[in-house]
N, C-alpha and C positions, 0 to 999 in steps of 0.2 A: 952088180948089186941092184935091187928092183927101186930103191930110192933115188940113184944114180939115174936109172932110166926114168924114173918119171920127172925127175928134174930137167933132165934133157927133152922129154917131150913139154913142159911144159913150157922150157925157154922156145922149143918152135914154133909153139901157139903164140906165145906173147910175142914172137919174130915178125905173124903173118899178118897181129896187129886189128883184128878186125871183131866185132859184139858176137862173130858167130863162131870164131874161134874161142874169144874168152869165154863162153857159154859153156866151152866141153869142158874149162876149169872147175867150175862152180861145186862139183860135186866134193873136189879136193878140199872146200874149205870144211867139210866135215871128216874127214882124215885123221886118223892119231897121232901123227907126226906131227910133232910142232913147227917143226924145220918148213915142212912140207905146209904145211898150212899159210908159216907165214909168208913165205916166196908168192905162194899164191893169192894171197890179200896185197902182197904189194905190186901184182900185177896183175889183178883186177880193179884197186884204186886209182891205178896209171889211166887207165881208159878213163876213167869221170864223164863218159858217154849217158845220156838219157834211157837209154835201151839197157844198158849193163844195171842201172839204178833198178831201175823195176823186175830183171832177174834178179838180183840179190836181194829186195824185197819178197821177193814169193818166195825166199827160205824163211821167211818171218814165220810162216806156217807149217815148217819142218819140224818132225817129232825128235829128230838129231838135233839135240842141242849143241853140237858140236859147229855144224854147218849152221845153225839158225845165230850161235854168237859171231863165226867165221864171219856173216854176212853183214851183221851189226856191226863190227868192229872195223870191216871193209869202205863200208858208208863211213863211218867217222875217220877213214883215214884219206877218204877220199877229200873231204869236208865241203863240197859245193853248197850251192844255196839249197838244190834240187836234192841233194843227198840228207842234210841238214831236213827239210821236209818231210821227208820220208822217214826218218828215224824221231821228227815229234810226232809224225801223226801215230809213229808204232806204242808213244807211252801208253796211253790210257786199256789199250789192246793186250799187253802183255803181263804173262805173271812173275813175280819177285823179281825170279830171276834174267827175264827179261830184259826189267825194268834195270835192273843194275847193268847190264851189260849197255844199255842205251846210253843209260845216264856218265857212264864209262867214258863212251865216244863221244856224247857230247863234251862234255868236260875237254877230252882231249883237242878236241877239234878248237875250243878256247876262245870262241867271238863271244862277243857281250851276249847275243841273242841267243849263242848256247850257255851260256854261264846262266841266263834269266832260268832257260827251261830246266837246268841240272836243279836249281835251287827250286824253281817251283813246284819240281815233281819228287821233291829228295824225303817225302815223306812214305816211309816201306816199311812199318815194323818190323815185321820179320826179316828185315836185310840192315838195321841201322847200324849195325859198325863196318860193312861193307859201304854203305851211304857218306855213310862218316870219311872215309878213306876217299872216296871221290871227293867230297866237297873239300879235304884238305889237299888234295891233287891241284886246284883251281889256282891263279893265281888270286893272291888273297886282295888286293886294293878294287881288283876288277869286281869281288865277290861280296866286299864289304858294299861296294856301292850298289852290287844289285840288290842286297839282300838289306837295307837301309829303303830301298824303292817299295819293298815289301812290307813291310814293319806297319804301314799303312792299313796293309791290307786282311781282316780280320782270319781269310781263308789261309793263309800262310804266316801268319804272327808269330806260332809256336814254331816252325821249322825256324823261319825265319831270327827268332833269337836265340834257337840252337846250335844253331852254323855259325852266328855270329859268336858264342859262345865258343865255340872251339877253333876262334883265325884267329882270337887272339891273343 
């Protein structure tokens, strides 16, 4: 079976362990198989190398949406500081849907400093009940408190009391 086989090739990659093996992964995360894709994001986040971080950024500008969320979704599961980086500097850069896929792995990834950026950037119109479904993904005392930090701040008021509005 050709699933069979790519599974086995890709356990030899992830065997040899090294940014120039995981590199012949990368293409897999845009793949139709879900199976196949997720094997592959969880063994590309193993690495959490410097070098793996910035091939999966250059799928940011992939027209495969498939491989460019593959790549998002890999950084957030990676969650480094350096990964965390690279998926705020992608907010302002990306369209809708993008943006929700970021805001996804942020959230997941779940530090205060990704809970600050999901809620500072959770304003998408055209995406707000996917938004909505992230911010209540959050844990809610960590999100009340960042979104109370907010409430301050005239640029995020209205997000800011919308979220609050649905934790609680």
């Amino acid at each position: 079976n050709n699933d069979n086989t790519r599974v086995n090739a890709m356990n030899v990659l992830a065997g040899i362990g090294d940014d120039e093996a995981y590199s012949l992964l990368i293409p897999l995360l845009g793949d139709g198989n879900d199976s196949i894709r997720s094997k592959v994001m969880t063994i590309l986040a193993d690495s959490k190398s410097s070098a793996m971080i910035k091939l999966l950024s250059r799928c940011f500008r992939s027209r495969n949406n498939l491989l460019k969320k593959g790549a998002i979704h890999t950084l957030g599961i990676m969650g480094t500081d350096e990964a965390i980086d690279k998926l705020s500097e992608m907010i302002e850069k990306e369209d809708s849907d993008g943006k929700v896929w970021l805001l996804q792995s942020l959230a997941n990834i779940g530090t205060r400093r990704c809970i600050q950026l999901v809620i500072q950037n959770a304003s998408i119109p055209d995406r707000a009940e996917e938004v909505t479904e992230v911010l209540k993904s959050i844990d809610p005392d960590l999100a009340i408190q960042q979104l109370v930090n907010l409430i301050d701040n005239p640029n995020f008021f209205t997000t800011a009391v919308k979220a609050l509005a649905g934790l609680e």
